[in-house]
GUZAZA-303562 format. One record per atom (N, C-alpha, C): residue in one letter; residue number from 1; y, z negated, x; atom name. Coordinates in nm, 2 decimals, always signed. Each point is the difference from the previous one (the first is absolute). Layout:
residues N
 residuo num      y      z      x atomo
       A NUM      Y      Z      X    CA
...
END
This chain:
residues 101
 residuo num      y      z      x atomo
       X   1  -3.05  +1.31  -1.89     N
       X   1  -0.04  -0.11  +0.08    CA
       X   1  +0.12  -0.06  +0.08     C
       X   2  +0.03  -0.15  +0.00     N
       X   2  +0.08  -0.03  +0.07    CA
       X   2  +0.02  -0.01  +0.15     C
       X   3  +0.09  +0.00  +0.09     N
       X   3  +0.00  +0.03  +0.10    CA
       X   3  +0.03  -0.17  +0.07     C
       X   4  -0.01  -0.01  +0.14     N
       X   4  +0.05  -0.06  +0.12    CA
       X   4  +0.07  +0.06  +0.09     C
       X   5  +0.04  -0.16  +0.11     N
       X   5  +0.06  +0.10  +0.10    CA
       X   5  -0.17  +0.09  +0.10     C
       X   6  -0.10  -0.06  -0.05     N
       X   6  -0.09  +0.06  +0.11    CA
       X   6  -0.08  +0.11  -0.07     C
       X   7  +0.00  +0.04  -0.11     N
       X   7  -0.05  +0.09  -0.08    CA
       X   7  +0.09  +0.07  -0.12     C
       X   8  +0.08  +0.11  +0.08     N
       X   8  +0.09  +0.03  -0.11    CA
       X   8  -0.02  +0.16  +0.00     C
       X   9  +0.06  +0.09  -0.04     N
       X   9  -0.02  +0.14  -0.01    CA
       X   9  +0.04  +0.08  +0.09     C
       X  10  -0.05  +0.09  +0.05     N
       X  10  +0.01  +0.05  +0.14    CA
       X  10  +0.13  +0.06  +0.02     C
       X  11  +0.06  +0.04  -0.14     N
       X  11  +0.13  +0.04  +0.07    CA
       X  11  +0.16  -0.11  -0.04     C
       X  12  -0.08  -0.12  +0.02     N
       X  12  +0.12  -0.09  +0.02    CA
       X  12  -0.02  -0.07  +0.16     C
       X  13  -0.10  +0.09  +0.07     N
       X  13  -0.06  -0.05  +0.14    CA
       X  13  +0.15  +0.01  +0.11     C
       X  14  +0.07  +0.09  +0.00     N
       X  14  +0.07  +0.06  +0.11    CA
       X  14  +0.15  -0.08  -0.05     C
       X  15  +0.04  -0.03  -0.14     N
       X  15  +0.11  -0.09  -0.05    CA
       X  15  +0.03  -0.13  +0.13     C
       X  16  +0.12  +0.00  +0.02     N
       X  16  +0.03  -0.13  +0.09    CA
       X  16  -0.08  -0.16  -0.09     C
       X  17  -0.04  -0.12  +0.06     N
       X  17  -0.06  -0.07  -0.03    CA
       X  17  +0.05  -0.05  -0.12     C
       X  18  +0.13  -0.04  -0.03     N
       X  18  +0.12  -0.11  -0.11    CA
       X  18  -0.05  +0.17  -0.09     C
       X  19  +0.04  +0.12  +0.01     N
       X  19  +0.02  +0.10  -0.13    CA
       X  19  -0.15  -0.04  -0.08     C
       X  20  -0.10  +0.00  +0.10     N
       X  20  -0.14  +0.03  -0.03    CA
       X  20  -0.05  -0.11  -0.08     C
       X  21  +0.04  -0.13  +0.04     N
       X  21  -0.01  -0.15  -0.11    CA
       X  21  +0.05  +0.04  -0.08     C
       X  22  +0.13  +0.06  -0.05     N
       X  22  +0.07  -0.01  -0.14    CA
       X  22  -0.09  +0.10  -0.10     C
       X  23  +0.04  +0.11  +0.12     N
       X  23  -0.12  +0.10  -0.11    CA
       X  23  -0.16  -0.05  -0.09     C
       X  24  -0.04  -0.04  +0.10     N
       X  24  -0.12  -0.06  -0.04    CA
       X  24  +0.04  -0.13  -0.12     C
       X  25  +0.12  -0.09  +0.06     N
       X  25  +0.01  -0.10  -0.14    CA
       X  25  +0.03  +0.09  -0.17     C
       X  26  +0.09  +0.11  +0.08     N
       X  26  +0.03  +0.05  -0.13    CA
       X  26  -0.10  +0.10  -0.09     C
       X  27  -0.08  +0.04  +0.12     N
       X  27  -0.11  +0.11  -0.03    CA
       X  27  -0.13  -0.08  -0.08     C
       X  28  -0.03  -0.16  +0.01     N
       X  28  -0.05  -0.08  -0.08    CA
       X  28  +0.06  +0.01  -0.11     C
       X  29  +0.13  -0.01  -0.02     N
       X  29  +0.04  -0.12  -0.10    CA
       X  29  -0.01  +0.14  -0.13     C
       X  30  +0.04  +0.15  +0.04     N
       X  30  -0.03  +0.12  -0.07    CA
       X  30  -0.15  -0.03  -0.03     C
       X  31  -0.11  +0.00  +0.05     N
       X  31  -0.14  -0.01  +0.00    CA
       X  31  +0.00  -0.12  -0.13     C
       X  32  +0.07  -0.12  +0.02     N
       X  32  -0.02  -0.06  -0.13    CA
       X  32  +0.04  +0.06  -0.10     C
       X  33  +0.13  +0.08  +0.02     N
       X  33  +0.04  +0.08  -0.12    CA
       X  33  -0.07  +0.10  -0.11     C
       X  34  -0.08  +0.04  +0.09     N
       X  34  -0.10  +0.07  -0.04    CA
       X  34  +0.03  +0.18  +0.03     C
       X  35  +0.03  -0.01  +0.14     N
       X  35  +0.06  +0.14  +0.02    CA
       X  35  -0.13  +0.05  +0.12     C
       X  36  -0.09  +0.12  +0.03     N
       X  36  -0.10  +0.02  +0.08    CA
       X  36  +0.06  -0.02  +0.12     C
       X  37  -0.12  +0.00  +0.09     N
       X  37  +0.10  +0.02  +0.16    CA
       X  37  +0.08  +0.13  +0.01     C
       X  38  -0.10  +0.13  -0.07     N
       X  38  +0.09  +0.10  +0.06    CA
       X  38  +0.14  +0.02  -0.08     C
       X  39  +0.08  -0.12  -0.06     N
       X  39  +0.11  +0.00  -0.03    CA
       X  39  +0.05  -0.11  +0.05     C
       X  40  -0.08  -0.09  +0.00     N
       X  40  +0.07  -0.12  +0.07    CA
       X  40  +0.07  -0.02  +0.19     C
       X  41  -0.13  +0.10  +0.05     N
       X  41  +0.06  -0.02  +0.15    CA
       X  41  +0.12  +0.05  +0.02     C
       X  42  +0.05  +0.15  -0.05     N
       X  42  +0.13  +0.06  +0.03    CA
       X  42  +0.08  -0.06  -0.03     C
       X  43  +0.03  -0.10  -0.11     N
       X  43  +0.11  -0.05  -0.09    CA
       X  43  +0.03  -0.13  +0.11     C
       X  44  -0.12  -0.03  +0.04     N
       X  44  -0.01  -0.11  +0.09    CA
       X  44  +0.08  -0.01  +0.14     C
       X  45  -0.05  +0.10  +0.05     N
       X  45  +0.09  +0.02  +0.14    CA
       X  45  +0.12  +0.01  -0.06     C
       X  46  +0.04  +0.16  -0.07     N
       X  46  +0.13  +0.02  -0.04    CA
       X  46  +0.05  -0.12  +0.02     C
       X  47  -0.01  -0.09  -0.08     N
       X  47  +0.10  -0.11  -0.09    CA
       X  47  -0.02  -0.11  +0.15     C
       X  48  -0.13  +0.01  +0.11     N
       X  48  +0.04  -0.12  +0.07    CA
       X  48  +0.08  +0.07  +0.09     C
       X  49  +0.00  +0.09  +0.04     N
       X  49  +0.12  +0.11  +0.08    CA
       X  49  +0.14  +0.00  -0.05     C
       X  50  +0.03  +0.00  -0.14     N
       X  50  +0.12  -0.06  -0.01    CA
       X  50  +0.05  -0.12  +0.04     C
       X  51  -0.11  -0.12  -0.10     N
       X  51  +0.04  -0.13  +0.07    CA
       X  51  +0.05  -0.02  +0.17     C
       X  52  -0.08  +0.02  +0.03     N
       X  52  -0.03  +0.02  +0.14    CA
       X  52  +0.19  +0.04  +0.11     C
       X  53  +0.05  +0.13  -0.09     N
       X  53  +0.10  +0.05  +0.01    CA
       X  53  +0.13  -0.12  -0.03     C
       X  54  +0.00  -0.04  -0.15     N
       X  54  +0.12  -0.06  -0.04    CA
       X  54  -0.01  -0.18  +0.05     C
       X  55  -0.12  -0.03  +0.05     N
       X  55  -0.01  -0.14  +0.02    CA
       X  55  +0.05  -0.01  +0.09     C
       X  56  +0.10  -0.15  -0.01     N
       X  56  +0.06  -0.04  +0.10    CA
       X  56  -0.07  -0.08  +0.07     C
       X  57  +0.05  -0.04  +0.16     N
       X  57  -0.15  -0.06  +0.08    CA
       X  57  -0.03  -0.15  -0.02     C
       X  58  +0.08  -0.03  -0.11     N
       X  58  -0.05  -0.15  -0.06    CA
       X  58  -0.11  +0.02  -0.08     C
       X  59  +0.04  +0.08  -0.09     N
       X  59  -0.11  +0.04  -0.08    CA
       X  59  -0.13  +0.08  +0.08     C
       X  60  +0.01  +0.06  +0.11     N
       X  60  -0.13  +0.03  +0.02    CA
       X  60  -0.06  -0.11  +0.12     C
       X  61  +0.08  -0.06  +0.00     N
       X  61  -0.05  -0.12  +0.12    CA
       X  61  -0.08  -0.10  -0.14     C
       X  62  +0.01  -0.03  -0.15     N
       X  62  -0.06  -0.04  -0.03    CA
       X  62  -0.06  -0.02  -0.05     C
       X  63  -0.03  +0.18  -0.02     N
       X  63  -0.14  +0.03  -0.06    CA
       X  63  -0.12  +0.03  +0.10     C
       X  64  +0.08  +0.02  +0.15     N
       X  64  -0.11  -0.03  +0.12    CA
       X  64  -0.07  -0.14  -0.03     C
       X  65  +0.07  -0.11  -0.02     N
       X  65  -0.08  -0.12  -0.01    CA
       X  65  -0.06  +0.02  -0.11     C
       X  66  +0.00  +0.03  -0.13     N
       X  66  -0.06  -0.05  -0.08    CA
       X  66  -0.16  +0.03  +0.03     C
       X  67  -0.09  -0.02  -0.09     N
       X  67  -0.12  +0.01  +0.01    CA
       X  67  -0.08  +0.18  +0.02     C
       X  68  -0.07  +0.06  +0.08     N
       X  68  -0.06  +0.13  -0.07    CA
       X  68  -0.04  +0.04  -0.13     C
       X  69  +0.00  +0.05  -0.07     N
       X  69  -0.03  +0.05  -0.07    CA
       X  69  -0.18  -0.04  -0.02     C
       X  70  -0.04  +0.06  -0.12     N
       X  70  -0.17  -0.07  -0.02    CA
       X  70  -0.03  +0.03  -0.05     C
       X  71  -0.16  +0.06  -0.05     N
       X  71  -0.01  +0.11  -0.08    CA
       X  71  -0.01  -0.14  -0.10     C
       X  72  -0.01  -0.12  +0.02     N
       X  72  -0.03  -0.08  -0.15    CA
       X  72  +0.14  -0.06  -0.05     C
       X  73  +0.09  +0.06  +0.05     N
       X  73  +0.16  -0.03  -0.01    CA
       X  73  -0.04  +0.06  -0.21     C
       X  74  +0.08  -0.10  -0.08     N
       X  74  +0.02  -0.03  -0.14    CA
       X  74  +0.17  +0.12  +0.04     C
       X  75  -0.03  +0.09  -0.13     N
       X  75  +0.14  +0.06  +0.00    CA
       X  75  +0.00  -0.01  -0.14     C
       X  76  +0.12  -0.02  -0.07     N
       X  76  +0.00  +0.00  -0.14    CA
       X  76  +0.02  +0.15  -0.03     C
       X  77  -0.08  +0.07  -0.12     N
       X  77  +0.06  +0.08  -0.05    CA
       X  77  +0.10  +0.04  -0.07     C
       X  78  +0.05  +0.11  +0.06     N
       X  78  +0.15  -0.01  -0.09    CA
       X  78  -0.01  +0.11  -0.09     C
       X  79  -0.05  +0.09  +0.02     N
       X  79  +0.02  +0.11  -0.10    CA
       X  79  -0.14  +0.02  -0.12     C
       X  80  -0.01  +0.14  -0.01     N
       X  80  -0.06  +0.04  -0.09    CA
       X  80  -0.08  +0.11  +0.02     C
       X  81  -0.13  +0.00  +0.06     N
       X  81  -0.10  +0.10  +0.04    CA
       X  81  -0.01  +0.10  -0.10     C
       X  82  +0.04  +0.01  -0.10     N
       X  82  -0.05  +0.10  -0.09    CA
       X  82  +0.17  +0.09  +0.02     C
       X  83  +0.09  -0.05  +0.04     N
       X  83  +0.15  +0.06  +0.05    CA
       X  83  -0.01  +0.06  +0.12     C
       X  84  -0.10  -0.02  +0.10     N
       X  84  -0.03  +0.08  +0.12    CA
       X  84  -0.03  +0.16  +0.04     C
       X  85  +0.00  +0.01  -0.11     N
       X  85  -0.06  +0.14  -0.02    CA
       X  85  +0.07  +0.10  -0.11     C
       X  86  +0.06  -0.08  -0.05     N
       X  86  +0.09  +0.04  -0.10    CA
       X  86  +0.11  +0.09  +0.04     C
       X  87  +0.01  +0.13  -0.06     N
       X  87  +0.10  +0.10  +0.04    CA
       X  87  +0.16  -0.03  -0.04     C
       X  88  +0.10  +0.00  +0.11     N
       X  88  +0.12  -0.05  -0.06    CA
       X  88  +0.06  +0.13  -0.02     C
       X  89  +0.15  -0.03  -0.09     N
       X  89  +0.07  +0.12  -0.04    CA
       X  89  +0.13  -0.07  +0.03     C
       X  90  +0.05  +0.10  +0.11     N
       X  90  +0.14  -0.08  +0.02    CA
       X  90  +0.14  +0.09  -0.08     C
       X  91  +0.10  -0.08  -0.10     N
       X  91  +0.08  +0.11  -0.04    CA
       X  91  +0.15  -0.06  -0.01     C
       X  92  +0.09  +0.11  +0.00     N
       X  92  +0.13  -0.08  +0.02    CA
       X  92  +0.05  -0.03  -0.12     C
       X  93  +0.07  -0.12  +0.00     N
       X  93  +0.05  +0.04  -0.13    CA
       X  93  +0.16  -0.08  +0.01     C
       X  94  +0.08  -0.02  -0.06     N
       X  94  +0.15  -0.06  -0.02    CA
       X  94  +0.02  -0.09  +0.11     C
       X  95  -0.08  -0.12  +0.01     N
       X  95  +0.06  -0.08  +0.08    CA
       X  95  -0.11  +0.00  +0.10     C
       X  96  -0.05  +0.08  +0.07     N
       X  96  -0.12  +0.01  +0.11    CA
       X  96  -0.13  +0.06  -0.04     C
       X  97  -0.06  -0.02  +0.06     N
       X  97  -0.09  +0.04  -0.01    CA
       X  97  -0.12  -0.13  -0.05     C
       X  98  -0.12  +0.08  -0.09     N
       X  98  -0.11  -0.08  -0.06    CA
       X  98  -0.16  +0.04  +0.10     C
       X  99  -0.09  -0.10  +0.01     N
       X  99  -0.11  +0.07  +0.02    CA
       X  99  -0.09  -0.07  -0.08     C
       X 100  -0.08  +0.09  -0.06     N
       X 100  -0.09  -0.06  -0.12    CA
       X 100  -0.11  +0.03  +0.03     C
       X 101  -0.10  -0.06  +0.03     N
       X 101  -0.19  +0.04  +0.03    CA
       X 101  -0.06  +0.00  -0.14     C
END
């Protein structure tokens, strides 16, 4: 189910306000991907806790403006739900490393 800033999952509650919007935009945009919540919320903070880290205060001053997040927010799918679940095999080989699912 998609989230808001007023209805989101309890443990993005205590997140500073700017981490907790990205999470939620990103934690949607996974939900279109076709990934459950209980994979989607961790990946969600994770990745808005990095942003959060490497943004410079241009960039988070304008993603403060932008709009909240919505659960009827359109996210394109980018991947491939049947790849979600798929076991990867990571191996080295000559010039780096491969990972094949």
């Amino acid at each position: 189910m998609p989230w808001n800033m007023r209805d989101y999952p309890v443990s993005m509650k205590n997140l500073p306000e700017l981490v907790r919007k990205k999470a939620i935009d990103i934690g949607n945009a996974l939900l279109a991907d076709g990934y459950p919540d209980d994979r989607a919320i961790p990946i969600a903070i994770s990745q808005a806790e990095k942003w959060y880290e490497n943004a410079d205060t241009k960039e988070k001053a304008a993603f403060q403006k932008e709009a909240n997040p919505s659960k009827r927010d359109k996210h394109e799918s980018r991947g491939n739900p049947e790849l979600i679940d798929a076991n990867e095999i990571v191996r080295h080989q000559n010039d780096g490393w491969a990972v094949m699912a």
